[in-house]
Each structure stands twice: as C-alpha cells, then as structure tokens.
C-alpha positions, 0 to 999 in steps of 0.5 A, spaced: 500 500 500 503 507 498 499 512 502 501 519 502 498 527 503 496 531 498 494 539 498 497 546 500 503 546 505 500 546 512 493 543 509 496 536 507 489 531 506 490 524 506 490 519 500 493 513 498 495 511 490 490 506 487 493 500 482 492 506 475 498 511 479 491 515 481 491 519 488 485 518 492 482 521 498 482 518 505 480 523 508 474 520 511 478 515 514 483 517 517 485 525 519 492 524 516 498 519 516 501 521 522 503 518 529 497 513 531 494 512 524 502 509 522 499 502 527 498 495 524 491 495 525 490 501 522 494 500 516 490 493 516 483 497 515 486 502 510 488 496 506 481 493 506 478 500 503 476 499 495 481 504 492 476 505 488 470 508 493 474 514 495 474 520 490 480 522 485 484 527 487 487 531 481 493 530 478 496 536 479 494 537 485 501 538 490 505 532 493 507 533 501 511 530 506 508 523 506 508 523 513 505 528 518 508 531 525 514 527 525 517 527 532 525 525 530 528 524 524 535 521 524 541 520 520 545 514 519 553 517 517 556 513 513 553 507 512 555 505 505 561 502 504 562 505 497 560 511 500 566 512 506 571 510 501 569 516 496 569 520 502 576 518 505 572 515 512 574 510 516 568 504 516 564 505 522 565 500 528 558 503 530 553 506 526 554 514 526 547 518 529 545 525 527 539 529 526 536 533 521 531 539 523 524 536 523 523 544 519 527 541 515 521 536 512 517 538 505 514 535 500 518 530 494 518 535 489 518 542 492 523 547 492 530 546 496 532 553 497 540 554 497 541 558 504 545 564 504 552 563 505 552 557 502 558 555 497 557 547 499 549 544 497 549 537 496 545 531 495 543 524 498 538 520 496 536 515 502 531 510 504 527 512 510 524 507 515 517 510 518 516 507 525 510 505 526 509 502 533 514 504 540 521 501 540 525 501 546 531 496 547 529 492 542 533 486 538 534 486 531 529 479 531 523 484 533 525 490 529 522 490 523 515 489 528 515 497 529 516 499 521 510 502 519 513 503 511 519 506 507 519 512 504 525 516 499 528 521 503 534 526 500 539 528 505 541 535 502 546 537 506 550 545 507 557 542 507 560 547 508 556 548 515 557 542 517 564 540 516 568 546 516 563 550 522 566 548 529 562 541 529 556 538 530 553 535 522 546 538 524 548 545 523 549 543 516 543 538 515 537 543 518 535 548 512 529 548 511 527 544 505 533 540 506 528 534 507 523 532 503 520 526 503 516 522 500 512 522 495 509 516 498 509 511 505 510 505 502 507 499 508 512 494 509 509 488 507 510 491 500 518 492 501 520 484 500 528 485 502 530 492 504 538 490 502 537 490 495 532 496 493 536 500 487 537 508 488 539 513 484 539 520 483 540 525 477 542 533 477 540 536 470 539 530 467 547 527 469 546 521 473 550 521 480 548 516 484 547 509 483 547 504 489 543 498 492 542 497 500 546 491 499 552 496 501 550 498 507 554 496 513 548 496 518 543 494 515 535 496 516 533 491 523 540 493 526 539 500 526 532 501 528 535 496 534 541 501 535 538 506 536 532 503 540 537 503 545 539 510 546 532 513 545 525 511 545 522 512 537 515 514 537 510 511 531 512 517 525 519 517 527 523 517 520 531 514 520 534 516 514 539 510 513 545 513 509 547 514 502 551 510 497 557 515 493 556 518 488 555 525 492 558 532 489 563 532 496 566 526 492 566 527 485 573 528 481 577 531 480 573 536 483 567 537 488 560 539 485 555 543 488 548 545 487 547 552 483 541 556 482 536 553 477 538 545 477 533 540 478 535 534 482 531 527 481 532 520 484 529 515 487 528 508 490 525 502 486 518 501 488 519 507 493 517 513 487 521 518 484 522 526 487 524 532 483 527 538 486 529 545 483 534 548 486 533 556 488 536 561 493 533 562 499 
C-alpha cells in the first residue's frame, strides 16, 4: 500500500495511490498519516478500503511530506561502504547518529532553497524507515515489528556548515527544505528485502548516484535496534539510513555543488521518484 498527503503546505489531506498511479482521498478515514494512524491495525483497515470508493484527487494537485508531525528524524553517517571510501572515512565500528531539523521536512518535489552563505549544497538520496509502533531496547529479531513503511528521503546537506563550522553535522543538515520526503509511505509488507532496493539520483539530467542497500554496513533491523537503545522512537519517527557515493563532496577531480536553477531527481525502486529545483533562499 503507498499512502501519502496531498494539498497546500500546512493543509496536507490524506490519500493513498490506487493500482492506475491515481491519488485518492482518505480523508474520511483517517485525519492524516501521522503518529497513531502509522499502527498495524490501522494500516490493516486502510488496506481493506476499495481504492476505488474514495474520490480522485487531481493530478496536479501538490505532493507533501508523506508523513505528518514527525517527532525525530535521524541520520545514519556513513553507512555505505562505497560511500566512506569516496569520502576518505574510516568504516564505522558503530553506526554514526545525527539529526536533521524536523523544519527541515517538505514535500518530494518542492523547492530546496540554497541558504545564504552557502558555497557547499549537496545531495543524498536515502531510504527512510517510518516507525510505526514504540521501540525501546529492542533486538534486531523484533525490529522490523515497529516499521510502519519506507519512504525516499534526500539528505541535502550545507557542507560547508557542517564540516568546516566548529562541529556538530546538524548545523549543516537543518535548512529548511533540506528534507523532503516522500512522495509516498510505502507499508512494509510491500518492501520484500530492504538490502537490495536500487537508488539513484540525477542533477540536470547527469546521473550521480547509483547504489543498492546491499552496501550498507548496518543494515535496516540493526539500526532501528541501535538506536532503540539510546532513545525511545515514537510511531512517525523517520531514520534516514545513509547514502551510497556518488555525492558532489566526492566527485573528481573536483567537488560539485548545487547552483541556482538545477533540478535534482532520484529515487528508490518501488519507493517513487522526487524532483527538486534548486533556488536561493
């Protein structure tokens, strides 16, 4: 199932995608995809509702963040092996813990505005894991238990801010419109294997990015554990898992970044595509 919300910013109206790609309004059903409607039962009785009973929003109606009010979105640093190589990093001996601002989050294809100042814009495409049941201490054994769905998220990042600013990644992860996520929650029944999902992402039409889950060094059940050990996650959580190389920081023979007026585009097989332009904020 592939739940997501739709309409004005702040307005966001939920929906899901019935088998022709169409969006329809759920609105009658659930308030929004957020929080306590992200439990096991609650997706059961959504997923028993005929698509074809609900109205049909329009095409061209706007995409938001597939996931309302989320409380924590977290960050796994270097958590593909390809990607630590490019960036000259040692391989993690624990998964790398950061945070992203949840004024960050936007819709998939919304603008990512460049903030004043910046000379070092980049790029991540990521899974996302959508917590859908309270985890504390919990096993690798029982963690997909507390997975609501999956989601594409882009991990955009100020390097500059981040690395060469006194310290502390979140400073360079938090500008508004540096997270979009979406277009759609993807329930976790529908995700056969979260270790071999394609992902891949374009500036202007030139591929950058072109990796597979398959290389993370932690994979998804391992995470969702480790970080249940530092922190409770709450149903609407989102953990950002990584990304695979291929970013601007590490491209050869020089670095590139975002400039005003590029488009971003990526994707994750059977998660959706999103689109961005790049404008100056």
């Amino acid at each position: 199932m592939k739940l997501l919300r739709w309409g004005e910013k702040n307005a966001e109206k939920p929906g899901m995608i019935d088998s022709a790609g169409q969006i329809r309004d759920l609105s009658a059903h659930i308030d929004d995809i957020s929080g306590g409607n992200l439990s096991d039962n609650t997706l059961l009785k959504l997923s028993n509702i005929p698509p074809d009973t609900l109205p049909i929003v329009d095409p061209d109606t706007r995409i938001g963040p597939c996931v309302g009010n989320v409380g924590k979105l977290i960050c796994i640093g270097l958590n593909y092996a390809d990607h630590a190589a490019e960036a000259n990093m040692p391989i993690p001996e624990e998964p790398i813990l950061f945070f992203k601002s949840t004024s960050a989050i936007c819709g998939p294809n919304d603008d990512v505005l460049i903030p004043r100042g910046s000379t070092k814009t980049d790029w991540e495409v990521e899974l996302g894991v959508v917590i859908g049941k309270e985890a504390r201490y919990i096993t690798e054994a029982d963690a997909m238990d507390h997975v609501a769905g999956y989601c594409v998220v882009n991990d955009v990042s100020e390097r500059a801010f981040q690395l060469e600013r006194g310290g502390q990644w979140v400073k360079g992860k938090s500008s508004d419109t540096f997270a979009p996520i979406g277009p759609w929650l993807v329930t976790r029944d529908a995700v056969a294997d979260t270790q071999d999902l394609d992902l891949w992402l374009e500036v202007d039409g030139q591929r950058y990015q072109n990796g597979n889950t398959a290389t993370m060094i932690f994979a998804v059940p391992q995470l969702i554990s480790y970080v249940s050990q530092f922190m409770s996650l709450q149903p609407g959580d989102i953990i950002a898992t990584g990304t695979p190389p291929g970013v601007g920081m590490g491209q050869k023979p020089e670095p590139v970044y975002l400039r005003e007026g590029q488009t971003m585009h990526l994707g994750i097989a059977g998660l959706g595509e999103q689109r961005q332009t790049a404008r100056n904020a």
